[in-house]
C-alpha positions as CSV (number, residue, x, y, z in Angstrom):
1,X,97.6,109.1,83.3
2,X,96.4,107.7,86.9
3,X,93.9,105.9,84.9
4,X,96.8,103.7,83.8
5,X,98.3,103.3,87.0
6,X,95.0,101.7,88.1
7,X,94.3,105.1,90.7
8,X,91.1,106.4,91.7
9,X,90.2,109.7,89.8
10,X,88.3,112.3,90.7
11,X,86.6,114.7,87.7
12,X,84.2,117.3,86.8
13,X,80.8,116.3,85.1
14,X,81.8,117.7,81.8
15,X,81.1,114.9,79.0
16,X,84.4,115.0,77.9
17,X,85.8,113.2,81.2
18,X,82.6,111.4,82.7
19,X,82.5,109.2,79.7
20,X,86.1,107.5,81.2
21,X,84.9,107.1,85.1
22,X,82.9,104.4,86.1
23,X,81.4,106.4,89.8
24,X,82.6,104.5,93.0
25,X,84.6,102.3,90.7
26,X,87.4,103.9,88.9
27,X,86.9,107.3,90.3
28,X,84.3,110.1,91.3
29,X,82.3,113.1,89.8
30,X,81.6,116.2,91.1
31,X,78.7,119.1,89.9
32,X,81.2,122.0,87.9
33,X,81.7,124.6,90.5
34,X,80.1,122.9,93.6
35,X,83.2,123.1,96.3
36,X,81.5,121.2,98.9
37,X,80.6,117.9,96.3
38,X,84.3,118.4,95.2
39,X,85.5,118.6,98.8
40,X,83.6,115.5,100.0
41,X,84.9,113.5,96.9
42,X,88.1,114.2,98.0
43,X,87.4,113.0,101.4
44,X,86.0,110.0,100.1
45,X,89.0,109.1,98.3
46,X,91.2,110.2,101.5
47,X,89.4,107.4,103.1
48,X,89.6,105.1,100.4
49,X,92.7,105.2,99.7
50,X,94.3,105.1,103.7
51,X,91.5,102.6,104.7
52,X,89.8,104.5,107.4
């Protein structure tokens, strides 16, 4: 659904939803189960998304 709104995504490497993200572009990809990749993908797009 955010992919329609033109909004950043952030997903899990499973094939089934990489095949829709383009990385850095239209959203980001984290390793199943890693925290810490997931957390800094989430502060990527925190920064992103308020400009800092």
């Amino acid at each position: 659904m955010s992919y329609t709104f033109a909004k950043l995504v952030i997903v899990s490497n499973v094939p089934s939803l990489v095949e829709y993200v383009d990385p850095g572009k239209t959203g980001l990809i984290f390793e199943v189960n890693d925290t810490k990749e997931l957390a800094n993908c989430i502060m990527i797009l925190l920064k992103t998304v308020l400009n800092v």
